[in-house]
C-alpha positions in Angstrom: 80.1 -8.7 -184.6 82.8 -7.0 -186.3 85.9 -6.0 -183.7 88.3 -3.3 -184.4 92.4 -4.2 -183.8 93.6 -2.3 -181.2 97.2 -0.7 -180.9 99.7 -0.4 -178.4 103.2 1.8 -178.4 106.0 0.7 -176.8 106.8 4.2 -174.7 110.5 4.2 -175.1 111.6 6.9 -177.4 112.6 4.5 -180.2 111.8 7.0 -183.1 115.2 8.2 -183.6 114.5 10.3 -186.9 116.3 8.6 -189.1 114.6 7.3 -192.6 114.9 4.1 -194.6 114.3 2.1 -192.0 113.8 -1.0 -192.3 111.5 -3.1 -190.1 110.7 -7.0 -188.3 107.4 -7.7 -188.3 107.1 -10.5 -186.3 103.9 -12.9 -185.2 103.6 -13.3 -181.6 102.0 -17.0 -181.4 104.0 -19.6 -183.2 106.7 -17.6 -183.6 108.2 -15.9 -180.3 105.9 -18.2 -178.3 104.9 -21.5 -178.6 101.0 -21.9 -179.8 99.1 -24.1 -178.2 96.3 -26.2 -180.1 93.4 -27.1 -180.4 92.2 -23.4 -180.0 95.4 -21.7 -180.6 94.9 -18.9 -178.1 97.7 -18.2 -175.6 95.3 -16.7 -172.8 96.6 -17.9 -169.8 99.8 -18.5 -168.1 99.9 -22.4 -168.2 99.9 -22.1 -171.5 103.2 -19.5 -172.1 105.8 -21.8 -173.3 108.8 -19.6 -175.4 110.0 -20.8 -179.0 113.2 -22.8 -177.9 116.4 -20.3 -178.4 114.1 -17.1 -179.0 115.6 -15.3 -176.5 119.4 -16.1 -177.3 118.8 -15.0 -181.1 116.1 -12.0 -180.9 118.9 -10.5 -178.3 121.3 -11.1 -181.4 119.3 -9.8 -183.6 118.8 -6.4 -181.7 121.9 -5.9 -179.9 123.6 -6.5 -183.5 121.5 -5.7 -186.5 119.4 -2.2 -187.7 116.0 -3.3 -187.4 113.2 -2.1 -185.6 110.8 -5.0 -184.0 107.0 -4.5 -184.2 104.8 -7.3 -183.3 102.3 -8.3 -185.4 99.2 -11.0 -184.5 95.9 -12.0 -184.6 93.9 -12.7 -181.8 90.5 -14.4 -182.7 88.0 -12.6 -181.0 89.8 -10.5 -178.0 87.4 -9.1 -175.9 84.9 -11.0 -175.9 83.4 -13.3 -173.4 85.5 -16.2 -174.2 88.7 -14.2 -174.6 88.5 -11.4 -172.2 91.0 -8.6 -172.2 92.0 -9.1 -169.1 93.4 -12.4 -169.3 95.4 -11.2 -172.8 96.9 -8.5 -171.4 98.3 -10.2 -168.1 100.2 -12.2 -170.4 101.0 -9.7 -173.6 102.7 -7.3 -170.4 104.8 -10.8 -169.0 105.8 -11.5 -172.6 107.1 -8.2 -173.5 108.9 -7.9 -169.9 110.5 -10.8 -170.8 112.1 -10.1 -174.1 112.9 -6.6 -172.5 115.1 -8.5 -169.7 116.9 -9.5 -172.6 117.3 -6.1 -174.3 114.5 -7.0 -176.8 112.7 -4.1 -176.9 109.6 -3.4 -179.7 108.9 0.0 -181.1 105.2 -1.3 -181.6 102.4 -4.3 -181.5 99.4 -4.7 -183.4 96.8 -7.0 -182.7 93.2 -7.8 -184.6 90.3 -8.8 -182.7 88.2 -10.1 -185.4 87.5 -13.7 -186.8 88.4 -15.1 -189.8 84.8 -15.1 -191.5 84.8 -11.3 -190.3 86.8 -10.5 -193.5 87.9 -7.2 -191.7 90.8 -5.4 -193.6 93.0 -5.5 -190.4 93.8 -9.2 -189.9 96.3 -10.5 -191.1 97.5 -11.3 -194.2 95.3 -7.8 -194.8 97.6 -4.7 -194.4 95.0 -2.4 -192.7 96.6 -1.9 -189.3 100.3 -1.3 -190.8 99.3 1.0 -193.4 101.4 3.8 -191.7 104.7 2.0 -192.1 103.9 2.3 -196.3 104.8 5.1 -198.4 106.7 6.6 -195.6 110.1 7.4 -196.0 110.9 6.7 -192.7 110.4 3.1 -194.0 112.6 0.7 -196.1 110.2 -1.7 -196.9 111.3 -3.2 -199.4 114.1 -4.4 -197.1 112.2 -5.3 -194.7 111.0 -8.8 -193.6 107.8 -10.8 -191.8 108.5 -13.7 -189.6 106.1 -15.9 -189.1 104.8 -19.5 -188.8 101.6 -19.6 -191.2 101.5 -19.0 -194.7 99.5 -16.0 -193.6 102.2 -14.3 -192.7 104.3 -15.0 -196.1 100.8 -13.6 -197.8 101.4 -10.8 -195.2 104.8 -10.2 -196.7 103.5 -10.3 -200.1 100.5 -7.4 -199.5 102.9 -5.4 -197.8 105.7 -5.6 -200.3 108.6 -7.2 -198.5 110.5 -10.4 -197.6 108.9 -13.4 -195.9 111.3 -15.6 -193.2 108.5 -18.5 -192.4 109.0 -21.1 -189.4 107.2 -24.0 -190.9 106.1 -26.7 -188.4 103.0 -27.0 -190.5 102.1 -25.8 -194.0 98.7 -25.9 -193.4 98.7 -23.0 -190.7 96.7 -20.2 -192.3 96.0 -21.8 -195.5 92.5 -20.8 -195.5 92.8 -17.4 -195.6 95.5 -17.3 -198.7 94.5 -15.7 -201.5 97.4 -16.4 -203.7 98.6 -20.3 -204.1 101.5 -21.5 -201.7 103.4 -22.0 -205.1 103.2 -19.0 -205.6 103.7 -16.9 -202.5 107.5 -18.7 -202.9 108.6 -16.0 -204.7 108.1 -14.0 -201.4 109.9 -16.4 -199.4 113.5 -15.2 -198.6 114.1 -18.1 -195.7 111.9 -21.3 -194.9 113.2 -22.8 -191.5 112.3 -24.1 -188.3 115.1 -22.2 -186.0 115.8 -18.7 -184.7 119.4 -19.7 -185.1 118.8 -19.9 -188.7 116.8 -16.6 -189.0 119.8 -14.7 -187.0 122.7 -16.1 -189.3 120.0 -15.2 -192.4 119.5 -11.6 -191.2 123.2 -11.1 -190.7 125.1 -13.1 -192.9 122.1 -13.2 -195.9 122.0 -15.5 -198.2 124.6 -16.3 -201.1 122.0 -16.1 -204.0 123.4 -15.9 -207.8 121.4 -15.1 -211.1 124.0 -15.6 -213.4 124.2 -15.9 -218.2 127.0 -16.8 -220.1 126.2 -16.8 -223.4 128.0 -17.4 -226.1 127.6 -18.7 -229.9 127.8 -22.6 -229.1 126.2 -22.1 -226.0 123.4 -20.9 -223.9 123.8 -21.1 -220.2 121.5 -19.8 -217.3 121.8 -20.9 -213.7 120.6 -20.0 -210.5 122.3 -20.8 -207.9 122.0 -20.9 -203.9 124.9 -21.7 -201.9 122.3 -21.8 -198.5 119.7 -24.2 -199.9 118.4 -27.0 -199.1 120.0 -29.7 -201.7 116.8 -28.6 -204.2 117.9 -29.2 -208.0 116.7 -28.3 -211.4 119.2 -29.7 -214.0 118.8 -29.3 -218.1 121.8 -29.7 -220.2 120.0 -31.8 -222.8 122.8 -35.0 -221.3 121.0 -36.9 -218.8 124.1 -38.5 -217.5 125.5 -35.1 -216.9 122.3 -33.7 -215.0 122.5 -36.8 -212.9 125.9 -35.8 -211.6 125.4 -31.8 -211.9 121.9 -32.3 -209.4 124.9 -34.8 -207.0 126.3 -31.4 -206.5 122.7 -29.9 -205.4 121.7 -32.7 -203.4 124.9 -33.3 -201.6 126.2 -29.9 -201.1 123.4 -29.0 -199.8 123.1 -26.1 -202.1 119.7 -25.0 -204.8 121.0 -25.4 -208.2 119.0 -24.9 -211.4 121.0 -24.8 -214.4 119.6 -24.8 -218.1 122.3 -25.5 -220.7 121.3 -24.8 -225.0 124.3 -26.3 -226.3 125.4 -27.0 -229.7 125.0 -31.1 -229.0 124.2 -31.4 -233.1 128.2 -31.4 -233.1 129.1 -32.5 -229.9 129.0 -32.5 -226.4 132.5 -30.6 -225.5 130.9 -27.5 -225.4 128.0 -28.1 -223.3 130.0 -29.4 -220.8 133.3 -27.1 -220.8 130.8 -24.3 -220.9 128.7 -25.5 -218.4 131.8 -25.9 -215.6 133.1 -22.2 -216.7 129.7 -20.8 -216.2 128.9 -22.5 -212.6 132.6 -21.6 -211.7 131.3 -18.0 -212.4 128.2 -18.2 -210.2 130.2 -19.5 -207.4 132.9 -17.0 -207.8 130.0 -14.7 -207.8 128.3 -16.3 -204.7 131.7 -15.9 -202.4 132.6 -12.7 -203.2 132.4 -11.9 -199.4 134.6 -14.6 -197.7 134.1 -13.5 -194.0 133.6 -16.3 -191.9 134.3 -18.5 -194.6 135.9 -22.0 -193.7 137.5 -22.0 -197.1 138.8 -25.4 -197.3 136.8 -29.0 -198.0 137.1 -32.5 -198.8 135.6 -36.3 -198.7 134.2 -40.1 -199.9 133.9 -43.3 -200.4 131.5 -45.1 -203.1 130.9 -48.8 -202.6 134.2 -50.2 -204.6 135.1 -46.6 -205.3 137.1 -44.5 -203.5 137.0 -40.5 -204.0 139.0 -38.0 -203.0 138.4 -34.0 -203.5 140.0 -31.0 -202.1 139.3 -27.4 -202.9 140.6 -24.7 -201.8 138.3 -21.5 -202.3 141.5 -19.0 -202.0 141.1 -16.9 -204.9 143.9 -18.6 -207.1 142.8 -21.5 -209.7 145.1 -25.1 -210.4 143.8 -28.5 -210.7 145.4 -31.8 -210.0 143.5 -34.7 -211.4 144.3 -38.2 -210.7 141.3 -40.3 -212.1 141.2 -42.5 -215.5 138.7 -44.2 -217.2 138.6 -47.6 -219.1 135.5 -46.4 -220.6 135.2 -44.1 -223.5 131.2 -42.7 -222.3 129.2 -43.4 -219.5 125.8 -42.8 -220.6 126.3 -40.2 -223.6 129.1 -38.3 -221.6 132.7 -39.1 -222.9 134.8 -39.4 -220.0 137.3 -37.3 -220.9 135.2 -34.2 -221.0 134.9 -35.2 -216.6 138.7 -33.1 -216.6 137.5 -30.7 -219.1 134.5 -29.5 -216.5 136.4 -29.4 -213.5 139.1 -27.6 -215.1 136.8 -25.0 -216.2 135.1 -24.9 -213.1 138.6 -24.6 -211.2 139.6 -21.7 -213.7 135.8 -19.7 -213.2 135.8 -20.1 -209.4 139.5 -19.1 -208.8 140.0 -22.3 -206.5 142.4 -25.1 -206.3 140.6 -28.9 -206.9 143.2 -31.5 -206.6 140.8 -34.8 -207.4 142.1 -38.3 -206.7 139.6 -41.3 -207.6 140.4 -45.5 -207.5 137.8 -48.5 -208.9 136.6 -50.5 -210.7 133.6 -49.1 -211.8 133.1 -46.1 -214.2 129.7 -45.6 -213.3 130.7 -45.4 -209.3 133.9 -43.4 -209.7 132.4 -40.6 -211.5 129.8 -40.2 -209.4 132.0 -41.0 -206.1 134.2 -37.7 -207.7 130.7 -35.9 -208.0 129.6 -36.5 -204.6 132.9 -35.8 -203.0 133.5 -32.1 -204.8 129.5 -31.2 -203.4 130.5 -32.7 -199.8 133.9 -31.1 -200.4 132.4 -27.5 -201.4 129.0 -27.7 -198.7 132.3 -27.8 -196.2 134.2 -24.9 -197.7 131.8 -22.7 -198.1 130.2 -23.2 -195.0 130.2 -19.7 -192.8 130.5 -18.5 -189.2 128.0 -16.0 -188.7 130.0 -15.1 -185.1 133.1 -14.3 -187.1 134.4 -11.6 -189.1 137.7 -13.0 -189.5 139.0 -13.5 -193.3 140.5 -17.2 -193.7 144.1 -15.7 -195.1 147.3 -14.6 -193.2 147.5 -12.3 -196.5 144.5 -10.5 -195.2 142.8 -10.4 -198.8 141.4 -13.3 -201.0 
């Protein structure tokens, strides 16, 4: 038997007029409250068990931030024998009190009877019981996010035509009922994470995403780059020593980095990797345009033998001090003298001071020891306080 979702309206007088707004749709199960296999079905009190720090953050999140909250879930077969109304609603009406105690309040909730094999346009990742909320102008949808924990509700995001923030303490949630690949529904992805913390900071603070070119006639330069990653790297300059150190910086700094370098290498190699430091200088100059909450200042490390010292200073003016030598005239097909040439230019780009002191014996380690240290020095500096507004400068600009 087919169901139909039903629809309730939170009775406060949230509609306020205004237009453009832009909304939360948020899963109930998985995601504010803890699901509970093997059948997945919170239908009983025993089995209420809150997301750890939901309440702390969603109160955040409205007391703070211009969203409006609507729930959003699927409820495999409500109404039926085996999961009467009754027993959904005692605990739909203790869950909302709750988040209302904490001045959580949502405008609406949505919730689809059916099964999966029902195929019924109104469970999710279908769009068929939010259809008001498109081509509305009260609506900024585009702007607008789904948080969830199955890839369901990052398909959800995608039919609807906004941002996905997915909790992911399984992948496999919801992968059934995909119909594009999980590859693909990346693109849709805006946050992966495991902690409301994370999603409040993300909703207020964003994230520090750069598309960035430089182009020029020795060189061709593209790089995206993602100063709130995860440490993922993509790394093509055409010198593999060099993308060894350049992905250090990903991996270390905790940062997504792709960069793909077309240098003139048929002459040499000074280009692609003076060139290469300018234009990731750019991206991060780029990236910390708002310095807010910004810690602003970093260093670090030892390397077996090797001993590594960066600071950087993310203040808005550029000047290196390098202290580092090299018996060797290349490691791998990198001449070590080009190592000052890309820090420099990366100083110059990013308006910040690098003063880079490295000791050893060898080349191999020092280099990457100075690599390493920069990443663990920049992951520090660029780190933010999403409780503060407060600009790290007594000149009250940087």
């Amino acid at each position: 038997m087919s169901l139909q979702p039903i629809t309730i309206i939170n009775p406060l007088p949230l509609d306020d007029g205004r237009t453009n707004k832009r909304i939360l749709f948020i899963d109930r199960d998985g995601t504010l409250i803890k699901e509970v296999p093997p059948t997945y079905q919170v239908d009983g009190f025993d089995k209420i068990e809150f997301y750890p720090h939901v309440f702390t953050y969603m109160a955040k999140i409205a007391a703070e931030l211009d969203y409006e909250l609507v729930m959003v879930s699927n409820q495999d077969g409500l109404g039926t024998d085996g999961f009467p109304d009754e027993a959904f609603w005692e605990v739909q009406n203790f869950i909302d009190k709750a988040f209302e105690n904490e001045g959580v309040f949502f405008a609406a909730g949505y919730f689809d009877r059916t099964f999966p094999h029902d195929n019924a346009p109104t469970r999710k990742p279908q769009i068929g019981m939010l259809t008001q909320y498109l081509n509305n102008p009260k609506y900024d949808i585009a702007n607008s996010f789904v948080i969830g924990d199955r890839i369901t509700d990052v398909q959800l995001a995608k039919n609807l035509g906004c941002k996905a923030i997915w909790i992911n303490n399984d992948p496999n949630l919801g992968a059934g009922e995909i119909k594009d690949t999980v590859a693909a529904l990346h693109q849709t992805l805006a946050l992966e994470t495991t902690g409301w913390k994370t999603i409040y900071e993300f909703l207020k603070l964003g994230l520090r995403t750069v598309t960035h070119e430089r182009n020029t006639s020795e060189t061709k330069i593209q790089i995206e780059l993602n100063l709130d990653g995860s440490g993922k790297a993509n790394i093509h300059t055409g010198l593999g020593f060099f993308d060894h150190m350049l992905d250090q910086i990903a991996r270390h700094g905790k940062m997504d980095l792709t960069i793909h370098t077309q240098g003139d290498l048929h002459i040499d190699e000074h280009h692609t990797i003076e060139d290469t430091g300018i234009a990731l200088g750019e991206a991060f100059a780029k990236g910390l345009a708002d310095k807010r909450g910004l810690e602003r200042y970093g260093f670090a490390l030892p390397m077996d033998e090797a001993e590594a010292k960066v600071l950087v200073d993310f203040g808005g003016r550029n000047w290196i001090v390098w202290n580092a030598e090299f018996k060797r005239e290349k490691v791998g097909e990198m001449p070590t003298e080009m190592f000052f040439h890309f820090f420099k230019s990366f100083s110059d780009a990013a308006k910040c001071n690098l003063n880079i002191e490295c000791h050893g014996e060898n080349e191999h380690h020092k280099i990457e020891a100075i690599f390493k240290a920069f990443a663990k020095a920049i992951k520090m500096a660029v780190k933010r306080d999403s409780l503060s507004n407060y600009l790290p400068s007594t000149k009250g600009v940087l």
